[in-house]
C-alpha positions as CSV (number, residue, x, y, z in Angstrom):
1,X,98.3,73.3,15.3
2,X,98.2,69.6,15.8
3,X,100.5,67.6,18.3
4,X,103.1,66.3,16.2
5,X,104.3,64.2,19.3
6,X,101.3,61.8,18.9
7,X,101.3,58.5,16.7
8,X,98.6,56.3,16.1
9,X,99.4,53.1,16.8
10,X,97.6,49.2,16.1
11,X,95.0,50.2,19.0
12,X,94.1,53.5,17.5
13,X,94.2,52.5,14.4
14,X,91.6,49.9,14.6
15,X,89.8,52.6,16.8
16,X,89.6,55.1,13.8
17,X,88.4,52.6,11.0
18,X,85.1,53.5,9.8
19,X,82.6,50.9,11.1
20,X,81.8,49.5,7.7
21,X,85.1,48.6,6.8
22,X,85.1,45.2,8.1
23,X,82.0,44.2,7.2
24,X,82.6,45.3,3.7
25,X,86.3,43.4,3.7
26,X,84.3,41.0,4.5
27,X,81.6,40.9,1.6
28,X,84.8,41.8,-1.1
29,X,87.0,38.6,0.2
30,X,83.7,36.5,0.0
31,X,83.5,37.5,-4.0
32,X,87.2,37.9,-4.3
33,X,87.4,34.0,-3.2
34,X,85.1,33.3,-5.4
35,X,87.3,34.2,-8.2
36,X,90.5,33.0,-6.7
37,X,90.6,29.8,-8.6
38,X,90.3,31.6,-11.9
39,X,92.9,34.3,-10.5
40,X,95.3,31.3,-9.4
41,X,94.7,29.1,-13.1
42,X,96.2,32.5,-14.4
43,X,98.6,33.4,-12.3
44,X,99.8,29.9,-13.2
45,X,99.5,29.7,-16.5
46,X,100.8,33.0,-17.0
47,X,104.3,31.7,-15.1
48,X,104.5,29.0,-17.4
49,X,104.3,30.5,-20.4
50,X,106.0,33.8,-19.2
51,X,103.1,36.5,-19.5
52,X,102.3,37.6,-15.9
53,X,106.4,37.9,-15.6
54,X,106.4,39.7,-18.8
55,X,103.1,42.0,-18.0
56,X,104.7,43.3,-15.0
57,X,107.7,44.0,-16.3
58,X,105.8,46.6,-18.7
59,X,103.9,47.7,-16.0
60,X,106.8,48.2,-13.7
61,X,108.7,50.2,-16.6
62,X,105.3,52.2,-17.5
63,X,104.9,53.1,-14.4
64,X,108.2,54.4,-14.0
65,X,108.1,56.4,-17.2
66,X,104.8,58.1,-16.0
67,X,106.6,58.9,-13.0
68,X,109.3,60.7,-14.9
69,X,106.9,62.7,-16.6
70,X,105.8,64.1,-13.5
71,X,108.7,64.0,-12.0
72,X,109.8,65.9,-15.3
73,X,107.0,68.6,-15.3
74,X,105.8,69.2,-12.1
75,X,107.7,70.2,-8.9
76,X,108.8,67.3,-5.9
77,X,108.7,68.4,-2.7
78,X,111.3,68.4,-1.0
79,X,113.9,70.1,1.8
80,X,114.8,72.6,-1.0
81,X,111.0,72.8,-2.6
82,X,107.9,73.8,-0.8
83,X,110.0,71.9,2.7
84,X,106.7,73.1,4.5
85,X,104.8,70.2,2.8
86,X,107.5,68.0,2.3
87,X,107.8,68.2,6.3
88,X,103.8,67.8,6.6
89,X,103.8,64.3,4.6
90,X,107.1,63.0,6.6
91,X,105.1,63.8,9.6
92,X,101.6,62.3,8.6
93,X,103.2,58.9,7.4
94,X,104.9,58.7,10.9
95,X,102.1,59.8,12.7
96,X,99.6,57.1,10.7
97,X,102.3,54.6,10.5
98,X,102.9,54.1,7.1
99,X,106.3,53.6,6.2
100,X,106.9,53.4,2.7
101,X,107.9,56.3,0.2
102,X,104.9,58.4,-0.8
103,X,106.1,61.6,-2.9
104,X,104.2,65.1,-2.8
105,X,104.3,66.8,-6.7
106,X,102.8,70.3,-7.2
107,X,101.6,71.0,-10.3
108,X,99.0,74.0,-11.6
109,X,95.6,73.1,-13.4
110,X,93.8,76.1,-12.3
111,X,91.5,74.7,-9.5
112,X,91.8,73.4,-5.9
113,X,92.4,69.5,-5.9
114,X,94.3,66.4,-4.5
115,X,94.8,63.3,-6.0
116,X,96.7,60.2,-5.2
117,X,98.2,58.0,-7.4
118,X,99.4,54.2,-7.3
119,X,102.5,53.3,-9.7
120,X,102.7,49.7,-10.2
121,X,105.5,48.1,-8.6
122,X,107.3,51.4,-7.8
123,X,105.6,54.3,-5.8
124,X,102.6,56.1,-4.2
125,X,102.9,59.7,-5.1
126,X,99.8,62.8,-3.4
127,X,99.5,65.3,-6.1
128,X,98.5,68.8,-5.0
129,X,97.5,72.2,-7.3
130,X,99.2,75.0,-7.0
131,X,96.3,76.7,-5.4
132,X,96.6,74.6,-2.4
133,X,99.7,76.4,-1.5
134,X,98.3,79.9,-1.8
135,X,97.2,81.9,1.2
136,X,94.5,81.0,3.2
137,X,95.2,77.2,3.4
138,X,96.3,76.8,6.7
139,X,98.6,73.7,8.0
140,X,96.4,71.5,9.3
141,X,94.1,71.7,6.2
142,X,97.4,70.4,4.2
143,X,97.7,67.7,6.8
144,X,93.5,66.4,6.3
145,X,94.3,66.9,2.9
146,X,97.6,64.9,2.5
147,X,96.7,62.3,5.5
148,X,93.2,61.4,4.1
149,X,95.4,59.3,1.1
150,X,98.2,58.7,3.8
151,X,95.8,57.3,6.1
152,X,94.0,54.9,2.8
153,X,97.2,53.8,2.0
154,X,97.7,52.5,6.2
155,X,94.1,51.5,5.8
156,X,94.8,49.4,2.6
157,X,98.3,47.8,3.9
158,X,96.3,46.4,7.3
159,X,94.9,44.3,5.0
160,X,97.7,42.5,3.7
161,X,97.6,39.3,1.5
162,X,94.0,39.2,1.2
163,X,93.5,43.2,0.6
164,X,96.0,42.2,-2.4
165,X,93.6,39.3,-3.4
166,X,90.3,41.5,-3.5
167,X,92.1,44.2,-5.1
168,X,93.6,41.2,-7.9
169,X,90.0,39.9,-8.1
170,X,89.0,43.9,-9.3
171,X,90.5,43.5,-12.2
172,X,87.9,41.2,-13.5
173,X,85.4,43.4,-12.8
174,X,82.7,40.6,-13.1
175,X,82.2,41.3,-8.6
176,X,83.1,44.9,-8.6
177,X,79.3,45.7,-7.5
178,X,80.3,43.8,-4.4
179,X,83.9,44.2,-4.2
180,X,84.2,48.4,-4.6
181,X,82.6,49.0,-1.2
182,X,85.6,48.1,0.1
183,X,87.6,50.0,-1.8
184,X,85.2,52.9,-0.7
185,X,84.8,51.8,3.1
186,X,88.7,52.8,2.7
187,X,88.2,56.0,1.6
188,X,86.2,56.9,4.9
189,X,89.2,55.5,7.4
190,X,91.4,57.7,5.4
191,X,88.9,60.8,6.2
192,X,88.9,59.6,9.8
193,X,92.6,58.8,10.2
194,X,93.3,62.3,8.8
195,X,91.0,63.9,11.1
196,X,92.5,62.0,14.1
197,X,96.0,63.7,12.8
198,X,94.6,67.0,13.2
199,X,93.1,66.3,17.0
200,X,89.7,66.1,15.6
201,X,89.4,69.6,14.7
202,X,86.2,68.9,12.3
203,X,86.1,72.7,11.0
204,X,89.1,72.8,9.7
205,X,88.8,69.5,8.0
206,X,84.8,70.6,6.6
207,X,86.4,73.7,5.4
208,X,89.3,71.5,3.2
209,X,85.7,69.6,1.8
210,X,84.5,73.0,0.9
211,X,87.2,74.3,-1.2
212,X,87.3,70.8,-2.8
213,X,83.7,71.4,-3.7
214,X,83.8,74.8,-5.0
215,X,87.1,75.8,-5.2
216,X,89.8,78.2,-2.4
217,X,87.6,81.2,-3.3
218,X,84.2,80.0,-2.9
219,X,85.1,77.2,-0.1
220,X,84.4,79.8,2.8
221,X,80.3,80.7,1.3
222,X,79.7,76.6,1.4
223,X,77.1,76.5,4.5
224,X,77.0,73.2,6.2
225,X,73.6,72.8,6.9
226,X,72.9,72.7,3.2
227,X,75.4,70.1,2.3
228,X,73.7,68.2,5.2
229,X,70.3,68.9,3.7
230,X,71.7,68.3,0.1
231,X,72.7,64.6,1.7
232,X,69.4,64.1,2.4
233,X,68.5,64.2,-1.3
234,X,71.6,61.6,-1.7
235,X,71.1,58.8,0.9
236,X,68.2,56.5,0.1
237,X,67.7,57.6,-3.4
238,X,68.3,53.9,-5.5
239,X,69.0,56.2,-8.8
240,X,72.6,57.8,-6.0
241,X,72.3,54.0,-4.8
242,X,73.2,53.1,-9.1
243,X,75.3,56.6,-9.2
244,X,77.7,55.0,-6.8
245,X,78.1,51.1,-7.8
246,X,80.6,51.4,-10.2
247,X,83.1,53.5,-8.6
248,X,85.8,53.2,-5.8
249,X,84.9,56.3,-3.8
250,X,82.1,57.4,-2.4
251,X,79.7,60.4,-2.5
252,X,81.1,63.7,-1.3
253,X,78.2,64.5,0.4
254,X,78.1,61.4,2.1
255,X,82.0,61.8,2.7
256,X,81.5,65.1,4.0
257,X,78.5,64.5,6.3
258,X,80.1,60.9,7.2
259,X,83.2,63.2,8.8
260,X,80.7,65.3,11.0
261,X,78.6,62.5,12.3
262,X,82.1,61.0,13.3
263,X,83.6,63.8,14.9
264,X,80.2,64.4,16.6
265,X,80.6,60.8,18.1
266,X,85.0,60.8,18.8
267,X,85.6,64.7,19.1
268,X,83.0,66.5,21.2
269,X,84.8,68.9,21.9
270,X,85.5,70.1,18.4
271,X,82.3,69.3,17.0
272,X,81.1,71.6,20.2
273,X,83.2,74.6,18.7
274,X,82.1,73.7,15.1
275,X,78.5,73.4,15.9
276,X,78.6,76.6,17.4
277,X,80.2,78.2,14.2
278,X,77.3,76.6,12.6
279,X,74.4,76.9,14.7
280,X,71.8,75.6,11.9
281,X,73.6,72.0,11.7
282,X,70.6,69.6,12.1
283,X,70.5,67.3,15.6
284,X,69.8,64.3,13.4
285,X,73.6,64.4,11.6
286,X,74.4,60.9,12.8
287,X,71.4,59.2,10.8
288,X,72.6,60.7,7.4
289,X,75.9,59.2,7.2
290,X,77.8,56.4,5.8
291,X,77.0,54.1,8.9
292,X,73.6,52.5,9.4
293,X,71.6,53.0,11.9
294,X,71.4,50.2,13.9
295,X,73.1,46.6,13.4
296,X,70.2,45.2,10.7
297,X,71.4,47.9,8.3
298,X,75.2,47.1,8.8
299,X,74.7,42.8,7.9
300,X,72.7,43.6,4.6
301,X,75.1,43.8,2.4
302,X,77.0,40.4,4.0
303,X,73.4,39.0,3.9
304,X,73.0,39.5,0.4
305,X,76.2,38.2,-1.1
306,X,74.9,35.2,1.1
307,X,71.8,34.6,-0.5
308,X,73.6,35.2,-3.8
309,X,76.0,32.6,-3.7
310,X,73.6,30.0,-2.3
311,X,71.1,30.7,-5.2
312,X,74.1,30.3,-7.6
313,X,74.7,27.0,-5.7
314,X,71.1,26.3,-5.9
315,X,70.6,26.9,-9.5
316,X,73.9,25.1,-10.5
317,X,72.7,21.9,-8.8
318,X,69.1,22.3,-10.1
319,X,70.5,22.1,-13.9
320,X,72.7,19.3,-13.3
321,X,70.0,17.3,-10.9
322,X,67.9,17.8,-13.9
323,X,69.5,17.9,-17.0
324,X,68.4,14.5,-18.8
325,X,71.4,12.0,-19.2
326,X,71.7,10.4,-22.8
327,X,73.9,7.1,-22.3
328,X,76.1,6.5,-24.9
329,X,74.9,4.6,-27.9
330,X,76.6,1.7,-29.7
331,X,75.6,0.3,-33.2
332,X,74.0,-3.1,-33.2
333,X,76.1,-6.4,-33.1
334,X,75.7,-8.5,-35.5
335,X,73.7,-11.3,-33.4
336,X,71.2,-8.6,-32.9
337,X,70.4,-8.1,-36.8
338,X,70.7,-11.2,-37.4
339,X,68.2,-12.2,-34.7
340,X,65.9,-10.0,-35.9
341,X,66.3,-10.9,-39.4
342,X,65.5,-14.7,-38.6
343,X,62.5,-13.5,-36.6
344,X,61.2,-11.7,-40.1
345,X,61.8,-14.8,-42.1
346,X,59.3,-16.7,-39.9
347,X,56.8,-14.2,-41.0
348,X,57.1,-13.0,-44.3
349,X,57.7,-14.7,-47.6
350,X,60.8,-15.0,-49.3
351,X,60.6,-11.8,-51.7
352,X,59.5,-9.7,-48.5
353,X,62.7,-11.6,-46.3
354,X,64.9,-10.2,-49.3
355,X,63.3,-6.8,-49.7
356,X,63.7,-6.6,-46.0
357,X,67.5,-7.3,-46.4
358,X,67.8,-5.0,-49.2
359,X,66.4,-2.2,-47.2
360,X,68.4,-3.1,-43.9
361,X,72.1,-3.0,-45.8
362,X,70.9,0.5,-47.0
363,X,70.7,2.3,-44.1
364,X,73.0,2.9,-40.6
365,X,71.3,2.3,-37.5
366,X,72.9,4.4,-34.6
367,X,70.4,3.4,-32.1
368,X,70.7,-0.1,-30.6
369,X,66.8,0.2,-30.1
370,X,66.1,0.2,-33.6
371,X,63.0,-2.2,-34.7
372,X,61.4,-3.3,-37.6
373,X,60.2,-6.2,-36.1
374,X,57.6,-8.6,-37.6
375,X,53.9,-8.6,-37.1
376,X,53.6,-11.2,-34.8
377,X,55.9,-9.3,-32.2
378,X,54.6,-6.0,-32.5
379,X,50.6,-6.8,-31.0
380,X,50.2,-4.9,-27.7
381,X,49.6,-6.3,-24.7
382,X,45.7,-6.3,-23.4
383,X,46.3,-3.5,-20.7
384,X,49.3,-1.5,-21.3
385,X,51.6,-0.2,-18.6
386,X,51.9,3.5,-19.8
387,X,48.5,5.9,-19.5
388,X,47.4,5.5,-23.1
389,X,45.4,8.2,-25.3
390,X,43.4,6.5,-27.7
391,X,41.8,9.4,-29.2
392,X,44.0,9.7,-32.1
393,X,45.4,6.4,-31.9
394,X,48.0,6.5,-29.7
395,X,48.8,4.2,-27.3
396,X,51.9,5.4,-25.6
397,X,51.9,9.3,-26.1
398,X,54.6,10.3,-23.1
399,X,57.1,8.7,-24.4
400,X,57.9,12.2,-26.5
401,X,57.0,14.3,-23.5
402,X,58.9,12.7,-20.4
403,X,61.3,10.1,-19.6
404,X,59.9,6.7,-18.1
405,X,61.2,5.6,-15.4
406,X,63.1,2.2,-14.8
407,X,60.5,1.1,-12.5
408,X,57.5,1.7,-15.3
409,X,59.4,0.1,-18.3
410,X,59.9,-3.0,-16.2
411,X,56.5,-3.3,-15.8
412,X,55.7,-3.3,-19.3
413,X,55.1,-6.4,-21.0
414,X,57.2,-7.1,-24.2
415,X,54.6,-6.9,-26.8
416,X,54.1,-3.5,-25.1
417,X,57.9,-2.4,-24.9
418,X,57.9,-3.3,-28.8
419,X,55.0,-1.8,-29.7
420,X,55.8,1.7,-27.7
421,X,59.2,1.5,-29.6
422,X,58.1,1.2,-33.4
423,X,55.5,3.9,-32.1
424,X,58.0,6.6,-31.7
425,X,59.6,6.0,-35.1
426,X,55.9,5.6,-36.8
427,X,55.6,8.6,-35.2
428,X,58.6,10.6,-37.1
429,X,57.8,8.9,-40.3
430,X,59.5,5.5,-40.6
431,X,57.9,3.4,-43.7
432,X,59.3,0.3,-41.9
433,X,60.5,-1.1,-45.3
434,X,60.0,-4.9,-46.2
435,X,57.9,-5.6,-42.7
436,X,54.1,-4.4,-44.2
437,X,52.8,-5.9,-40.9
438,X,54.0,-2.9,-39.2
439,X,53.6,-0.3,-41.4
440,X,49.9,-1.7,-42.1
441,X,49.7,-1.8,-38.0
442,X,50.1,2.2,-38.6
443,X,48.1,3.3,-41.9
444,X,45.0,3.4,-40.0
445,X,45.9,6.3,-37.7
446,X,45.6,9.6,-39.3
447,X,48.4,10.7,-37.3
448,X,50.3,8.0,-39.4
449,X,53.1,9.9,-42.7
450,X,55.2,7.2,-43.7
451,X,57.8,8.8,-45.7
452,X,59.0,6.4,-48.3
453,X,63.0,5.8,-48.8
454,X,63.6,7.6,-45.9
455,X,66.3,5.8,-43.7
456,X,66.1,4.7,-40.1
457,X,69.2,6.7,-39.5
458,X,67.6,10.1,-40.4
459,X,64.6,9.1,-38.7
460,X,66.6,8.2,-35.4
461,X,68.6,12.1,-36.1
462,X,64.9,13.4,-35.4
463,X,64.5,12.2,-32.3
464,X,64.6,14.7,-29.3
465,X,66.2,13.7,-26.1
466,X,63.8,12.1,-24.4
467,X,62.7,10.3,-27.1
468,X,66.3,9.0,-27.5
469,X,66.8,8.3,-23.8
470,X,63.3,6.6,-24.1
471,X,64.0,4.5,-27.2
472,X,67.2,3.1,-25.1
473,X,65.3,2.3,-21.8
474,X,62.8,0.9,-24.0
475,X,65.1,-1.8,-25.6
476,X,66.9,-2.3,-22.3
477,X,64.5,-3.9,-21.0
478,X,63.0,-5.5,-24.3
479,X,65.7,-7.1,-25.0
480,X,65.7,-8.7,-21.0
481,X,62.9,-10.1,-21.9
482,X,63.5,-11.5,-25.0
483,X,66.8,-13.3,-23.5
484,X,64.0,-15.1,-21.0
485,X,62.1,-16.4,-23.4
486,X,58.9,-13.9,-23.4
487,X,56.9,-13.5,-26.3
């Protein structure tokens, strides 16, 4: 029988957590942070507009109407009904220092099982079948049993406002892989908590473990070194590994061998008394449970969330270094048609300077780049700027692969910057209508389809981004030059 005189206070507490419980806090706030803003935008949101108010009201009242279900077909204990547990859970919340209301319900489903369960806004409430209260189930089994979700609940309340905010970031699931060990690092300071309730006595808690595997009956033919070799399958193996991920507690084996590597380490005494009830338990225990071996093991999981987040980081900054920035386009002023209409009249005759208006006023020209310029403006320069490919003709083939640079479109000369611009729309097809110079400039290249009627418009809508980006850059610096006086 355990010494009911003895509490476990801030010291012990922090004493009994299981070693990767901080660590894992840790890894779940990092995530949980992550998600904070989106968690906070809600919360906001859903004040003004009265949802999150309105949502936990519903929950608050479902919650209560589960609770009168079992309160309405199941039994309470109490002073009056089964007072031997009713005084064990008083006892274990005192001892583990958790003071709010936790009922204990018995209820009959045919097999030997625990379970806790959270109402929202209202109550914790320890459910135990029937068959826990038969004969053989000793006291102190009742107390691991009970104290294990006694000692979560502790476990869970130390964490306060930011325990609340990883369990709040949950809910979205989209970091449960990195949020849950938590949740299950919890689950093994509430085996160790309720083991410390008990004075360590690490045969009575295994033999609890037992019955939970296999039932009261069976419990007492589980043999402990094949649950230890059975662990051996468990830990390590990546397809357990993906087996675990997506729930909040963790193996049993592990559970179970986790509890004997611990009381082997903070109860030598009682693990003396158990290992001599069990003579074949393996000398290596402590390597197969839920701790890691040595303090690499323990920062791997902190090192990985990490690297995660800085290659997030990494790969939203790539993208936005290198996503191609399309200024905003204006139409063409007036004095820039105009312009170019007077510089047409000086080369063409009248019925071309009319056929060239004709076909102007027909189409919309979204680009301010947009040339048809006369013959006598559209001769390249002797050496080009660019890297030219004259094999098919081309004289400024990049300008539909890549983006020039400032410093390489103010080198060109202007006869080059408004040859490379009529280039990329001979390219797509434009007939350059009323300016033949141009056009004929372009027949000679077999790479050349002028596509009669077509406007400059849908020729423009063609473009890709960098041709776009291009054709403005282009004209940027064409039109500079034009305002100087080259030709």
């Amino acid at each position: 029988m355990a010494d009911n005189g003895k509490l476990i206070d801030g010291r012990a507490f922090h004493a009994l957590q299981h070693p990767l419980q901080r660590r894992r806090f840790v890894l779940a706030l990092i995530f949980a942070l992550l998600l904070f803003p989106l968690i906070a935008v809600a919360l906001i949101f859903g004040t003004m507009v009265l949802i999150v108010p309105l949502g936990g009201i519903l929950l608050w009242i479902s919650g209560r109407i589960l609770f009168a279900y079992f309160l309405g077909n199941s039994i309470l204990a109490s002073n009056l009904n089964y007072p031997r547990i009713y005084v064990i859970g008083e006892e274990l919340k005192t001892r583990i220092g958790y003071n709010k209301t936790v009922n204990i319900f018995v209820y009959e489903q045919g097999n030997f099982n625990a379970f806790l369960m959270k109402f929202f806004f209202y109550r914790r409430a320890v459910f135990l079948n029937s068959e826990l209260l038969e004969s053989g189930v000793t006291d102190d089994e009742l107390r691991w049993l009970i104290g294990r979700f006694i000692g979560y609940l502790r476990a869970r309340l130390q964490a306060g406002f930011w325990g609340w905010t990883i369990r709040a970031a949950q809910k979205l699931v989209i970091f449960n892989i990195f949020l849950l060990p938590y949740e299950r690092a919890l689950a093994y300071t509430g085996d160790r908590l309720a083991l410390a309730v008990i004075d360590g006595d690490i045969s009575c808690a295994i033999s609890v473990m037992q019955k939970l595997f296999v039932g009261r009956q069976l419990g007492y033919s589980v043999n402990p070194e094949g649950m230890i070799d059975q662990q051996r399958l468990v830990k390590g193996s990546i397809f357990a590994f993906l087996a675990r991920i997506p729930s909040s507690f963790p193996h049993m084996t592990t559970r179970y061998v986790d509890l004997i590597a611990f009381a082997k380490s903070y109860y030598p005494a009682q693990y003396a008394r158990f290992e001599a009830g069990n003579p074949g338990v393996p000398a290596d225990v402590l390597s197969l449970g839920a701790v890691p071996r040595g303090s690499f093991g323990l920062w791997i999981a902190p090192a990985a969330a990490v690297l995660i987040i800085v290659a997030i980081g990494a790969t939203g900054w790539y993208v936005a270094a290198h996503r191609p920035i399309i200024p905003q386009v204006t139409p063409p002023t007036p004095s820039d048609t105009d312009t170019r209409q007077e510089e047409a009249v000086a080369a063409q005759s009248a019925q071309e300077q009319a056929d060239a208006e004709a076909a102007r006023s027909n189409r919309q020209e979204p680009l301010n780049a947009t040339i048809a310029e006369p013959d006598k403006y559209v001769e390249a320069s002797p050496t080009p700027t660019l890297p030219i490919a004259t094999s098919d003709g081309e004289r400024f083939p990049y300008t539909r692969s890549r983006l020039i640079t400032e410093q390489e479109a103010a080198a060109m000369s202007y006869a080059d910057l408004r040859y490379a611009i009529n280039e990329m729309y001979a390219r797509h097809g434009a007939d350059f209508a009323g300016q033949r110079a141009i056009a004929n400039l372009f027949r000679q290249f077999e790479w050349y389809h002028p596509r009669t009627g077509v406007p400059m418009s849908e020729i423009e809508n063609e473009f890709s981004e960098t041709e776009r980006a291009n054709v403005l850059a282009l004209a940027k610096y064409r039109d500079q030059r034009r305002a100087s006086g080259e030709r």
